[in-house]
Each structure stands twice: as structure tokens, then as C-alpha cells.
N, C-alpha and C positions, 0 to 999 in steps of 0.2 A: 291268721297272720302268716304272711309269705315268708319260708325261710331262704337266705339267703348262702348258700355255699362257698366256703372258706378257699376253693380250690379252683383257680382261673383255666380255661378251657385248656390253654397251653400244657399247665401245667398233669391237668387230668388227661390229656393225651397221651405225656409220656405214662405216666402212671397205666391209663388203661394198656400200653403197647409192651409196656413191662410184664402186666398180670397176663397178657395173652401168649407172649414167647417164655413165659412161666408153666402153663398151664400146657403147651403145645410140648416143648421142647423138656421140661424136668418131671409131667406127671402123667401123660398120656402115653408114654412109653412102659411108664411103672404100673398100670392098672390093675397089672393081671398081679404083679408082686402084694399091693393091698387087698387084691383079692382075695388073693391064697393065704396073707398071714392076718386077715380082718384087722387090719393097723394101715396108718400111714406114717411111711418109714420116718425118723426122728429128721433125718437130713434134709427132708422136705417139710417140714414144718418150723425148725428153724430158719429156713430160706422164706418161708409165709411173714413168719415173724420180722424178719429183718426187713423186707417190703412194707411192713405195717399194714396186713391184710386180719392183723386181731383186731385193729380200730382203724379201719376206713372209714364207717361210721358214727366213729366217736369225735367229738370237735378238737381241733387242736389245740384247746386252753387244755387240754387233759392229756396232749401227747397223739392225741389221734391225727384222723389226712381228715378229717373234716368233710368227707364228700357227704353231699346230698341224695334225695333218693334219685332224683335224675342219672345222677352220675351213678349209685349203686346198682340202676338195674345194668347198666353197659355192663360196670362188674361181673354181675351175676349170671350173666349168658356167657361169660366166658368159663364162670365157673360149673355153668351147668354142660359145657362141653366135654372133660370129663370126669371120674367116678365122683359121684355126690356125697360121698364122704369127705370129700376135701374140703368142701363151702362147710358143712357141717363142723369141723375141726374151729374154725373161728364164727361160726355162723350165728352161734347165741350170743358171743361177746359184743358182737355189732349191731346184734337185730333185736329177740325177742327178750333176753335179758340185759343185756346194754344198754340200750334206749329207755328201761322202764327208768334207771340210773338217773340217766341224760332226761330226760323227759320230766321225773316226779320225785329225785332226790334231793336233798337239803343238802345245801352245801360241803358241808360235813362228810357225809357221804362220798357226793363227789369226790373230795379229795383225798377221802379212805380210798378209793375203789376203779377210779376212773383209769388213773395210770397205768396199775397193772393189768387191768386188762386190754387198753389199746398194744399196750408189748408182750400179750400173752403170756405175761407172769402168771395171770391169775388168768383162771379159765372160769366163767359164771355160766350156771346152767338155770333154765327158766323153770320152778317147779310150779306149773299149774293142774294138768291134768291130773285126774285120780282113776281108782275103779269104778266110779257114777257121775262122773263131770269130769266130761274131757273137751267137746266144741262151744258148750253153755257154758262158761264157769260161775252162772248163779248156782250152781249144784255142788259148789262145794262144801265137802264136810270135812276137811282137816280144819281145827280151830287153834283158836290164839285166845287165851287168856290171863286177865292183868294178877300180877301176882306183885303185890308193891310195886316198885320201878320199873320192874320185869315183864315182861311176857312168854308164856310156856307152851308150845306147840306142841298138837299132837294129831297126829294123821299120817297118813298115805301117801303116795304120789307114783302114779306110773307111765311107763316110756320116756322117762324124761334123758331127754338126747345130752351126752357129753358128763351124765349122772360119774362113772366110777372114774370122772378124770376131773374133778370138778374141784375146786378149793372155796368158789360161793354159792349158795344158792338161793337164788331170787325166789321165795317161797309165799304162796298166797295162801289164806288161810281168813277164816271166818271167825270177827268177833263176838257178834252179834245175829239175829235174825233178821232180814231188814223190813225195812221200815220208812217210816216218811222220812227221816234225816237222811238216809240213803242205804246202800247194800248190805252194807257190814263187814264187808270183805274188804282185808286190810294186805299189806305184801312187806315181807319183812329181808333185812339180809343176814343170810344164815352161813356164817364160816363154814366148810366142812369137815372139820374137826369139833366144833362141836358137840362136846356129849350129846348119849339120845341119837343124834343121826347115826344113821345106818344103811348102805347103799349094796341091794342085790348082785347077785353075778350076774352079770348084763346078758340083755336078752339076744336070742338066736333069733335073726329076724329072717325073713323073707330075701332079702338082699342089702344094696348100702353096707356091705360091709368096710370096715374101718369106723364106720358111725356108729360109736359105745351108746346104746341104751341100758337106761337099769329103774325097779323101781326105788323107791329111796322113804324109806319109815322115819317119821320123828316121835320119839316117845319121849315125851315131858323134857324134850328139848327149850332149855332155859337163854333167851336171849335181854339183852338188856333196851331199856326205851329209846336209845339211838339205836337201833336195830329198824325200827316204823320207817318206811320209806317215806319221806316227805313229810313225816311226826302227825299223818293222820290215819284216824281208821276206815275211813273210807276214801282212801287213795287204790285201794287194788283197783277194783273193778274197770275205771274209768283206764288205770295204766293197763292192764289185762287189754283191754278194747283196744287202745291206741298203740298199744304195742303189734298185736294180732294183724290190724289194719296195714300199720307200713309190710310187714313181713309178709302179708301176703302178695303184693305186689314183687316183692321181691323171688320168694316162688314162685310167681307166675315169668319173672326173668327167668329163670334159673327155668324152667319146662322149657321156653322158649331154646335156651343153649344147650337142653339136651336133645330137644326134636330137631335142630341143627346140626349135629353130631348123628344120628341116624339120618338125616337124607345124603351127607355128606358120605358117610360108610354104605349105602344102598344107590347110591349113585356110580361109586368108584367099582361096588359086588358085580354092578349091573353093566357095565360100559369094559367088565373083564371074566364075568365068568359065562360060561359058553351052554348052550344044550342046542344039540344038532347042528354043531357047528359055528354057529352064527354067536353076537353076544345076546344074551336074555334082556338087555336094553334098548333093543333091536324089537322087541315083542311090543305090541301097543297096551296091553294090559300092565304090563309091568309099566310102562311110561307113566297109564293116567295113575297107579300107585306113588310114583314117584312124584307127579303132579300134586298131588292128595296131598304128601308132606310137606312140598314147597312152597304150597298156598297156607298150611295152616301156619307157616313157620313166620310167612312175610306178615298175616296176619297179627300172630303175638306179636311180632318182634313193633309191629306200629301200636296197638293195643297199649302193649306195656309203656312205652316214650309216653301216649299222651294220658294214660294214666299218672305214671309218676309227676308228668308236668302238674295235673290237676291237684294231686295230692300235696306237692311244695306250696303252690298257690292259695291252700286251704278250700278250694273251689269244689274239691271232692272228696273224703278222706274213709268214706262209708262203703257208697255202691261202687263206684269202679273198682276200689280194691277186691273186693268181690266178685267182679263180674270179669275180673283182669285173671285171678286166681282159677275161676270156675273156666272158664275159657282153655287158660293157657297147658294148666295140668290135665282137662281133659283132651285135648288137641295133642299133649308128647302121650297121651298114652295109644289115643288112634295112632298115632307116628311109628310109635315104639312097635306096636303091633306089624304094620304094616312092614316095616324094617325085616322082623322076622321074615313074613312072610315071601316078601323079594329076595329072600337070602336063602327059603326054601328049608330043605335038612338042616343046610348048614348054619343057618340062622338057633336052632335050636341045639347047638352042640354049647358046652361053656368053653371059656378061652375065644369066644365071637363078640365083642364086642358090643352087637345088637340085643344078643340073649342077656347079658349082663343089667345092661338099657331095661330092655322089655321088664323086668324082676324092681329093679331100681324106682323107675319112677310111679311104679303102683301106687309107693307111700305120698306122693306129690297130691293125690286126690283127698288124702284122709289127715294128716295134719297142718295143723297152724288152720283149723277147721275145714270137716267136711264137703264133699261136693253139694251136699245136700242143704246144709246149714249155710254155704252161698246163694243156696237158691232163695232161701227164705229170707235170707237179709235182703237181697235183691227186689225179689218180690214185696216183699213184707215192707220194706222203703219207700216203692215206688206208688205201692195202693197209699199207707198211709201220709203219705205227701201230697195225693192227689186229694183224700180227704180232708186234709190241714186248706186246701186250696179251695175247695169248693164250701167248707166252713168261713171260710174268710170274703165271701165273696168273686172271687179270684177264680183262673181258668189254669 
């Protein structure tokens, strides 16, 4: 079923022209500030919130702007313009925990939960991955078990993004082993207070800094039967998928605006900094470098449009997202690379921009699933549809 966007062109124009002299003019000056204190400063995050950039993708019966994913990926390449801690800051409320809400909750729910998070009262964090099931989540072992009314969870969960700042947490967890009824994997909402929860000193990562990881232990953590997303136990798995599916797409925005962001800074290095007088823009090696990034840039950026069209349309909602993701995060990091290298020494100093980039979108490859686990969705779709086809008759 084709979704239809609450948010007319007009109106999502101003909106997009907002988030970009937002993004240009209040957070790309302050990069190096979130860098240095691994936060993003309160005063910009209050300015997010008041934009309604906590629920852009939440509908507005719940207070949200209602955009579509059409309209989300324009978003997303502005956000991917610059530090990716920023998108991060609201990124699970709209996307990978918000949606499962909007998507597979009971009304109830909804109007537990939906509000404060489109005005970033309430921050939700997505707990699926563990220490043995992080791109599969048939593999997971935290479980959920019926205790009277109740259900009592006990497991694991690690990286999970926006974990030490989080007040819910959208937690999946296995009832059962599955079975012909179906997975067994069930997703509950877990306050973060809580008893039992428990959330690490967030991890030191590779870069994204201001983006709070941590892992988060539940030990016989007691929730009550309106806690079941959707009042079934086999609602995870299927929300898990189609959560994963749109936000990949969205990631693969979100590469697209940061490989924009490095041709843009490698273009302006190259057209003013000099060797033997002349500029190094001036060099045809450095051009076809620079070529390299503006072809893959033009490529994502139409990729991602006729992806999301397909996935509103219900027309694709599987492989392209996949192949959108696989594409886009690995094209910013040949980007991001290449940035460096036209930037030279100075490419690898920190306080550069590029070097910041190059560190950043490593993680673009390995969550919200693997480059690898794209591959095999991709692949592994296309053989078994061919076979569904020629079982059938069919070409």
C-alpha cells in the first residue's frame, strides 16, 4: 500500500530550506566544538527540537511533520553534510525506533509514546543488536518470559546508539524458539528506569563523536503485558525487518550528504592550495580524483530519489533498500578516502574536516546491517525470485 505524505511540496520546501541554513549556518561552524567535547551542545539541540527534527518522521496525528521517506532522504543528505552525530541525536526517534511504534503499535502505545518523542521529550533507543546477533537478529538470545500478566527480560544488548541518554527502549527479545507459528521474537517498550536495566559507560568509538553508544544489560527486568508491541509475540522480527529496510535507505541519504561534503571541501583545498606555485586543481590527477567523487555523489543522490519513490509505492521495500545502502555507504567511503588524499599531509591532521569524514563514515558500512549482509539480501532475492519464476512457469 502506497503511503501517502501528510506534507505538500510547498510546505516541505520551506521545511527542507530551513533544515539546510540550520545545518550550514548553526552546526558546521561548531564541528570541531562537538568534536572536542564528544556532545552536541544543548543550544543546538533545542533549536532541532523546536524545528520538529525529533519527529519528521512521525505522523502528525502524534505531533510529528509527517514527511515521507521521499521527503526524508532530501533530509538526510543535509544531515549527512555535517558531523553525524547530529542525525544521530533524533535519528532513532524517526527511524529505527519510532517507526517500529508507528508501524506495529497498539494504539495505546501510540499515545503513550508517540508525542514525546516527535518533541524529543522522550529520546527511544532501538535495542536489537547483541554480542551474537547484530545484522541477523534470528540470533538473538536475550529473552522474554510470561510471568502472570508480566513479562521478564533478561539479556544483553550492545552499541546501541543514544543508550546513556535514552528514557525508552524499544527492546527485542525471544519468547520462544521458532517455529511454524513463526520466529518467536517478540519487541517490547522498556522505560529506562526501569528496574534491572542497566546501561554501560558509553563506548569510545572510532569517531561520530557526540553519538552516545553503550551496551545496556536487562536482568529480570519486569515489564507488564501492555509493554508487547502490538500485543503479539511474534511482531519483533517482521518490525526488526521493516524498521531496518526504510533506515537503510536513509543511510544511504545520509552517505550521499557526506560524500557531498568531501567533494565540496576537496574541490575548494584544490582550486586554493598551491605546489610549485600553480593550484593542485590545476593537476589532472587530482581533477579525475575529484571526478571520482562527483560521479559517485550524482549517482547516490538519483539512486537514493528512485529508491525511496519505490519503497513509498510498496513496489520495493527489500532489494533496493539494500542495494541503495550497499552502494551509497560504500561510494562516501571511496569519497572520504579520496578527500584525504587530495588534501594530502593536510588531509590527515585532525581539526581537517576531511580527516574527521574519512574516521566517521567507516560506521556507515557496518550498521543498520553490514556491507556484507546487503550483499546477500540482494543476491539471495534476486536468485530466489528467479527460482519462484521459473517454478511457476514464468520468465
Amino acid at each position: 500500500m502506497a503511503s501517502v505524505s501528510a506534507v505538500g511540496p510547498e510546505d516541505f520546501a520551506d521545511i527542507l530550506a530551513q533544515t539546510r541554513e540550520f545545518i550550514r549556518k548553526e552546526v558546521v561552524p561548531r564541528e570541531q566544538e562537538i568534536a572536542d567535547t564528544d556532545s552536541i551542545p544543548e543550544d543546538i539541540r533545542k533549536n532541532a527540537a523546536a524545528m520538529g527534527l525529533f519527529g519528521y518522521a512521525i505522523p502528525q496525528e502524534w505531533s510529528g511533520l509527517g514527511l515521507d521517506l521521499t521527503q526524508d532522504v532530501q533530509l538526510a543528505m543535509e544531515f549527512g553534510y555535517t558531523a553525524l552525530s547530529l542525525r544521530s541525536m533524533f535519528g532513532t526517534n524517526n527511524g529505527i525506533a519510532g517507526q517500529v511504534l508507528v508501524g506495529f503499535g497498539t494504539d495505546e502505545q501510540k499515545a503513550q509514546w508517540l508525542e514525546g518523542i516527535a518533541s524529543g521529550e522522550v529520546v527511544a533507543s532501538f535495542a536489537l543488536t547483541e554480542p551474537g546477533a547484530g545484522s541477523n537478529p534470528a540470533g538473538l538470545r536475550t529473552k522474554a518470559m510470561r510471568d502472570g500478566d508480566d513479562w521478564v527480560i533478561n539479556g544483553e544488548k550492545r552499541f546501541i546508539t543514544n543508550a546513556p541518554l535514552a528514557d525508552l527502549f524499544v527492546v527485542f527479545a525471544r519468547t520462544r524458539s521458532a517455529d511454524e507459528n513463526g520466529t518467536g521474537i517478540a519487541v517490547f517498550l522498556v522505560p529506562a528506569n526501569t528496574p534491572g536495566v542497566a546501561v554501560s559507560p558509553k563506548d569510545r568509538k572510532m569517531g561520530q563523536e557526540g553519538a552516545w553508544t553503550a551496551d545496556v544489560h536487562f536482568t529480570d527486568v519486569r515489564v507488564p503485558r501492555s509493554a508487547l508491541v502490538g500485543g503479539s509475540e511474534d511482531v519483533g522480527y517482521r518490525a526488526a525487518m521493516t524498521s531496518l529496510a526504510r533506515g537503510r535507505v536513509h543511510i544511504a541519504a545520509l552517505a550521499v550528504g557526506t560524500a557531498q561534503r568531501v567533494l565540496d571541501e576537496s574541490v575548494t583545498y584544490a582550486a586554493t592550495a598551491t605546489q610549485g606555485g600553480a593550484p593542485i586543481g590545476d593537476f589532472q590527477l587530482v581533477q579525475a580524483m575529484i571526478a571520482d567523487i562527483a560521479s559517485g555523489v550524482m549517482a547516490g543522490r538519483a539512486m537514493v530519489r528512485e529508491v525511496a519513490e519505490r519503497y513509498v509505492s510498496g513496489e520495493d521495500r527489500r532489494i533496493g533498500p539494500s542495494a541503495v545502502k550497499l552502494y551509497c555507504t560504500e561510494m562516501a567511503g571511496r569519497a572520504a578516502d579520496l578527500g584525504v588524499q587530495i588534501h594530502g599531509g593536510t588531509g590527515y591532521m585532525r581539526d581537517v574536516p576531511v580527516e574527521r569524514i574519512y574516521r566517521d563514515v567507516r560506521l556507515l558500512r557496518l550498521y543498520e546491517g553490514t556491507s556484507e549482509i546487503q550483499r546477500l539480501i540482494i543476491g539471495g532475492g534476486l536468485v530466489n525470485a528467479a527460482k519462484r519464476a521459473a517454478a511457476s512457469g514464468g520468465r
